[in-house]
C-alpha positions in Angstrom: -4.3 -2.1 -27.2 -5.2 -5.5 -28.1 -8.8 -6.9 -26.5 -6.9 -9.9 -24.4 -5.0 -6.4 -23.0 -7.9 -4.8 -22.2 -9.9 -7.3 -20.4 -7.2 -8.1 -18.7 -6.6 -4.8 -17.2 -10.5 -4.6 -16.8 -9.9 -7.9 -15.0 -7.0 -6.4 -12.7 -9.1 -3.2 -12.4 -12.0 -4.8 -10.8 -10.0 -7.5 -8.4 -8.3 -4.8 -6.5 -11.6 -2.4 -6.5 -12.9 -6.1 -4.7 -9.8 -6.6 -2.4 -10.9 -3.0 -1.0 -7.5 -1.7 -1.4 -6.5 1.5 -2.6 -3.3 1.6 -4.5 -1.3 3.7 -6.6 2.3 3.1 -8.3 5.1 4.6 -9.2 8.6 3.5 -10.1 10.1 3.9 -7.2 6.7 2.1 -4.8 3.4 2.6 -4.4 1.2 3.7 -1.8 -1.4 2.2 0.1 -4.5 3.4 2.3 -5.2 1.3 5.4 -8.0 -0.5 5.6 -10.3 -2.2 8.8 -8.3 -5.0 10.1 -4.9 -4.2 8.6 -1.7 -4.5 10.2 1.9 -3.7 9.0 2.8 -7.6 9.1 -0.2 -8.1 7.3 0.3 -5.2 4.4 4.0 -6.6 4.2 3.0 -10.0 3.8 1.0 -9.2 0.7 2.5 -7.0 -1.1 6.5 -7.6 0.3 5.9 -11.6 0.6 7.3 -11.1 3.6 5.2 -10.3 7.2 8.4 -9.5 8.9 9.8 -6.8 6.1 7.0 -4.3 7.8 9.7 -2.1 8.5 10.7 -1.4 5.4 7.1 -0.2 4.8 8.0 2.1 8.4 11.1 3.8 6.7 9.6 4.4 3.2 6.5 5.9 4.7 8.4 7.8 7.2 10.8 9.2 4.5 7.8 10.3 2.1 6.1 12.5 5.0 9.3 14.2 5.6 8.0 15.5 2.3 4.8 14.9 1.7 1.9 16.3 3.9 -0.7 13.7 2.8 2.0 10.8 4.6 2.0 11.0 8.1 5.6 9.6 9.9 5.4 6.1 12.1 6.3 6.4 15.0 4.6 3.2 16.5 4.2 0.4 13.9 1.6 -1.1 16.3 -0.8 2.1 16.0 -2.1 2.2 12.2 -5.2 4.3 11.1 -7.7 3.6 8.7 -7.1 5.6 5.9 -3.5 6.0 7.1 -1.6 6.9 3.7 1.4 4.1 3.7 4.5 4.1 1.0 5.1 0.7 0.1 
């Protein structure tokens, strides 16, 4: 690893520990823990580009907790939690 790699992931590191967000990827997504203030348009907007894709954010999330305990399934995509585990 070169040192412009590693301070750039130091750099990356530290921005999202700032944002407050909570992240972790895979190939297929990446899931998210809700924080104060967030709201599906609002999560979709930032990482989607899109506000209005939130329900793709719905489906995904709902699909994982069909087989993952730690996701728990959308019913209302008005009524998020804090620390609501999403699949993005």
């Amino acid at each position: 690893m070169t040192k412009t790699t590693a301070i750039l992931l130091l750099t990356l590191l530290l921005l999202s520990l700032m944002t407050g967000s909570i992240l972790a990827q895979s190939d297929d997504g990446q899931f998210y823990v809700v924080q104060a203030n967030d709201t599906l348009f609002k999560i979709s907007e930032k990482y989607l580009l899109d506000g209005w894709r939130y329900p793709e954010i719905v489906a995904a999330t709902n699909e994982m907790a069909a087989d993952d305990a730690s996701f728990v399934a959308i019913d209302n995509p008005d009524l998020i939690e804090i620390g609501q585990k999403l699949w993005i």
